[in-house]
C-alpha positions, 0 to 999 in steps of 0.5 A: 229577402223582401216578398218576391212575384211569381211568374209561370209562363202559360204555354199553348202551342202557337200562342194564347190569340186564337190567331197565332197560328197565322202570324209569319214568325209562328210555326204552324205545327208547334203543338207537335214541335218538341224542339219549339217546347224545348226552347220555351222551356229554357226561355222561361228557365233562363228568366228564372219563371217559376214554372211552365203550366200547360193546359188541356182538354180531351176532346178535339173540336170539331164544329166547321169552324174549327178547322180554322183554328189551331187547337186540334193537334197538341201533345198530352202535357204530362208526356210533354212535361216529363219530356222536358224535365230532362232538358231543365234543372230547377223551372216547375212543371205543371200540367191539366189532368181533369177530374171529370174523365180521369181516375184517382190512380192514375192521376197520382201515379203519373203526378208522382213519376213525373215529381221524381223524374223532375227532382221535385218540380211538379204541379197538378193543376186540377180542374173539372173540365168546362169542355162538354165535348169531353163527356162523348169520350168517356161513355157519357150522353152529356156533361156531368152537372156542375155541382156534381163535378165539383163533388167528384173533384172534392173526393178526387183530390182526397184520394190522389193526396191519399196515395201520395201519402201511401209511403213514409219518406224513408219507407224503401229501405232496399237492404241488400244485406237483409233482403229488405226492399221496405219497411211494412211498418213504413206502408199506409194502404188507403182503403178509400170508399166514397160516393164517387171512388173506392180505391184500395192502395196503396200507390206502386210509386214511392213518396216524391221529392216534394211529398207531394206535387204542388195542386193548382185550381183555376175556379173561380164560382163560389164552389170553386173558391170553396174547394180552392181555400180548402185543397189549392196551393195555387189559384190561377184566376182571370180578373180583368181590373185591380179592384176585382183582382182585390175583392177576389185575392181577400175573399179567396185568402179570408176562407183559408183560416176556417180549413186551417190553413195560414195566409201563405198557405195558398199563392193567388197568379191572375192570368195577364195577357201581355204585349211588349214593345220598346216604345208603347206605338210599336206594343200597340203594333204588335198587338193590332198585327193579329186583330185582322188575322181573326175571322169573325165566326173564329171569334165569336166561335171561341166566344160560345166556348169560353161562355159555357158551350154556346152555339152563337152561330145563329146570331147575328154578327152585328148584334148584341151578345144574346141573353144567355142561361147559366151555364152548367156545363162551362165556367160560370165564373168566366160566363160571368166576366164575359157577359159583364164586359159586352153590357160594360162596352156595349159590344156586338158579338163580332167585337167581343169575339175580336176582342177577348181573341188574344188574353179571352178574359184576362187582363191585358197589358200592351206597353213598354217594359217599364208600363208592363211593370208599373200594372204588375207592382201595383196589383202585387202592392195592392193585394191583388196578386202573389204572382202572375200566370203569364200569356202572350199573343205568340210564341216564341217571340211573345214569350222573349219580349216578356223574358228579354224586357219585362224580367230584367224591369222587375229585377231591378225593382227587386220584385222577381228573383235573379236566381232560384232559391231552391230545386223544387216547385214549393221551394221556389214558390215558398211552400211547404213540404207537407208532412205525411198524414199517416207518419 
């Protein structure tokens, strides 16, 4: 079989335009909707989409704009996965847990559960939280420091993959005969101490289908692609043009080998922010149907948090983005990619919050089927991607656009999969099933 595309769909309630919520074919409580999540995730399924991906955070805005956006109210995405690993059978399963306000245990016990409540179809995307709100409810003045984050994250991700390795594959023995529940030859107890955890072990979970989950990272910093070419098995990135996409996709894959890691080791899914009609006018339609729906201070609010937990507030509407420090407590890559397209457009602060609303950094496509397919082959051609994490401006209906008619396109190009080649995320993705450390 030639090289194939991945897709995963990205969930966020309502949609991924901060207006969503508003358009008349969206329900407004879909972040509370186990029905709506139900029928995306056999949307998705019956597209043959890799895998659903669910993001997170743990805390609740709450500045007075706030309560003009829908992002206050969604389930915890390990519950809600877990929930829909019984009404699917082969589409992967990946939720956010942050490294920052969660403990190594935990996060391997319930990737664990839900890779055997799944068959094998789970996927941790781990990040190291760009919300500075987060800090406030987990006993914190502040945000922990970027680089000391991604320290813990380092030894986070050691000990979660510790644990999973704390039982050999056939360790649970459960000999009714002898009274042998497990072979203590067969049981590796972690014992980890480190600079930020000390975990004994071993996990009170057996060793999954898939030996274990699949890790996914998202950073895109120098210390983000760092801990990517050393720990990930996906990356998830925002590049918003094809020689970006390329510079990223060659740097990431160049740092594999110095970890010992081979080239297909590590699948690169840029985020696209797609929008699809049957004629490139009634795409474009549809995608100015939700501009008016923005409020200025909804966008430019969003704006300040995608910049790295800025209040922009203060500025002008009708003036330009303000010069800005590094930011320590948010995404430095996507502050970067921000700033650089309101100096490259020369954009107020209301445009640029209008116009990063829908895909909020992310490449964007509005066209036909036929378009849409055009852009995925060329970076998927060019070394600019393995697959794509797929955004739309509102569910349900921008997910069935992209399955309904962006699928079918790929198929016929002989790019994207009419079945699945396996039960498991890695099996469908063309990852390995990692041997355990300790056998």
């Amino acid at each position: 079989m030639s090289r194939q595309m991945k897709l995963g769909a990205f969930l966020m309630a309502t949609g991924h335009h901060v207006a969503a919520w508003r358009h008349p074919d969206v329900p407004a409580d879909a972040g509370l909707d186990f029905a709506h999540y139900k029928r995306l995730a056999q949307i998705a399924e019956g597209a043959k989409f890799d895998a659903l991906f669910v993001a997170d955070s743990v805390a609740a805005p709450t500045q007075d704009i706030a309560s003009r956006m829908a992002r206050s109210d969604h389930f915890e995405p390990l519950t809600l996965l877990s929930a829909l690993s019984a009404v699917t059978e082969r589409i992967g399963l990946i939720a956010t847990a942050t490294t920052s306000y969660n403990e190594p245990y935990h996060v391997a016990r319930k990737f664990a559960s839900l890779d055997h409540l799944s068959g094998g179809r789970a996927g941790w995307n781990l990040v190291t939280s760009d919300n500075a709100a987060e800090a406030l409810n987990f006993g914190r003045d502040e945000h922990i420091g970027h680089a000391e984050r991604y320290s813990r994250a380092r030894e986070f991700h050691q000990v979660v993959t510790g644990l999973w390795d704390s039982w050999e594959d056939d360790a649970f023995v459960r000999n009714k005969v002898s009274g042998a529940y497990y072979d203590p030859a067969k049981l590796h107890v972690l014992d980890h101490v480190g600079e930020h955890f000390r975990v004994k072990g071993p996990l009170n979970v057996a060793r999954s289908p898939q030996g274990q989950p699949v890790i996914i990272q998202a950073g895109s910093s120098e210390t983000g692609r760092e801990l990517a070419a050393q720990t990930a098995e996906v990356v998830f990135t925002a590049q918003t043009s094809l020689t970006a996409a390329q510079v990223f996709y060659a740097d990431i894959k160049g740092r594999l080998s110095k970890f010992g890691r081979g080239h297909d080791a590590l699948k690169i899914m840029p985020g696209v922010y797609v929008v699809v009609g049957a004629t490139e006018a009634q795409a474009q339609e549809k995608s100015e149907t939700f501009q008016p729906l923005v409020e200025p201070e909804v966008g430019v609010a969003l704006l300040g948090r995608m910049l790295g937990n800025f209040d922009l507030a203060k500025y002008p509407l009708d003036g330009p983005l303000p010069p800005l420090p590094l930011t320590d407590s948010g995404q430095q890559s996507r502050q970067k990619l921000l700033t650089e397209l309101a100096g490259r457009e020369q954009l107020t602060l209301a445009e640029l919050g209008r116009k990063i609303a829908g895909g909020r950094g992310h490449y964007s496509l509005v066209g036909t089927p036929e378009q849409i397919a055009d852009r995925l082959q060329e970076w998927f051609e060019q070394g600019a991607a393995d697959g794509f994490n797929v955004l739309v401006p509102h569910l349900p209906g921008g997910l069935e656009d992209f399955a309904n008619g962006v699928v079918p396109e790929l198929q016929r190009r002989g790019l994207f999969r009419t079945e699945y080649e396996g039960r498991t995320l890695r099996q469908n993705l063309g990852l390995v099933r990692p041997a355990n450390r300790f056998a």
